[in-house]
Structures are given as structure tokens and as C-alpha cells.
C-alpha positions, 0 to 999 in steps of 0.5 A: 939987168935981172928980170923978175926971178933974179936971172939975167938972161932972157927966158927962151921957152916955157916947159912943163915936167910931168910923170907918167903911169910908171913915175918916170919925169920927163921935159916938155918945152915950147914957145912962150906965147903957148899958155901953160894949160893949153900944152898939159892938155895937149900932153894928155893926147900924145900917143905911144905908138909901135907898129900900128899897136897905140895906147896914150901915155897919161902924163900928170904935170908936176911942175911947170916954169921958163928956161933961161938962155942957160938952160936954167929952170925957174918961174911957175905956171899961173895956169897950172898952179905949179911951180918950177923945182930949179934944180931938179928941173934944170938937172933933167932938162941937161939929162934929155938934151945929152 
């Protein structure tokens, strides 16, 4: 049986797509009981560290959604106002997870 967005396989996680202050895109996934909001938030507070030298990496969100059991991309995210972009989104998840 489909779900709502027309997939048939149970959402595993939400995820969240930002770009930082060098435009490059990068994953993030989490539980589904975690509001969207609340880990774009989180994301913003994330260090980069190298040997006691840290700055925060800004990240803006750009598109936010679920991930299917094959590690499909689609949704969007009531909190954040953003939508998912199926097929870049699922292209850069398999991109990370390689």
C-alpha cells in the first residue's frame, strides 16, 4: 500500500539538505520523532574542529523531507517551509552513504 507521497515503503528517517558558506550541499538524517526545525537549529551549532583551532560552519537549509527504506528522498518539511528535491536529494544521499 502507498503512503501518502505515493511510495510504498515505510519512511525511515527525516533529513535536512543545507549548503554552507562554500556552497557545498551536504546530508543530514535523523529520527522521525525530531522535528525539522529543531535539527536546523541544532545544525547551526556544529563545530569544525582541527587541533583545538574551531570556527562554526554556517549551514542554511535548502531542502528538508523523509527517506524511504530505499533510500529514496521525497516529503517536505512543515517547519522549515522547505520541500524535498527527490532526485538530487536521493543522488546525494548515495554520494555520502558510498
Amino acid at each position: 500500500m502507498a503512503d501518502f507521497f505515493g511510495y510504498s515503503r515505510k519512511t525511515l528517517v527525516k533529513y535536512i539538505v543545507t549548503i554552507d558558506e562554500n556552497d557545498r550541499e551536504e546530508l543530514f538524517t535523523f529520527p522521525r520523532m525530531v522535528h525539522h526545525d529543531a535539527m536546523a537549529e541544532m545544525l547551526g551549532l556544529i563545530k569544525n574542529q582541527t587541533h583545538g583551532n574551531w570556527h562554526r560552519v554556517r549551514r542554511m537549509p535548502v531542502a528538508a523531507g523523509f527517506v524511504n527504506a530505499d533510500n529514496q528522498c521525497y516529503g517536505a518539511s512543515e517547519t522549515l517551509g522547505l520541500i524535498a528535491r527527490p532526485a538530487l536529494d536521493s543522488d546525494l544521499l548515495r554520494k555520502q552513504l558510498d
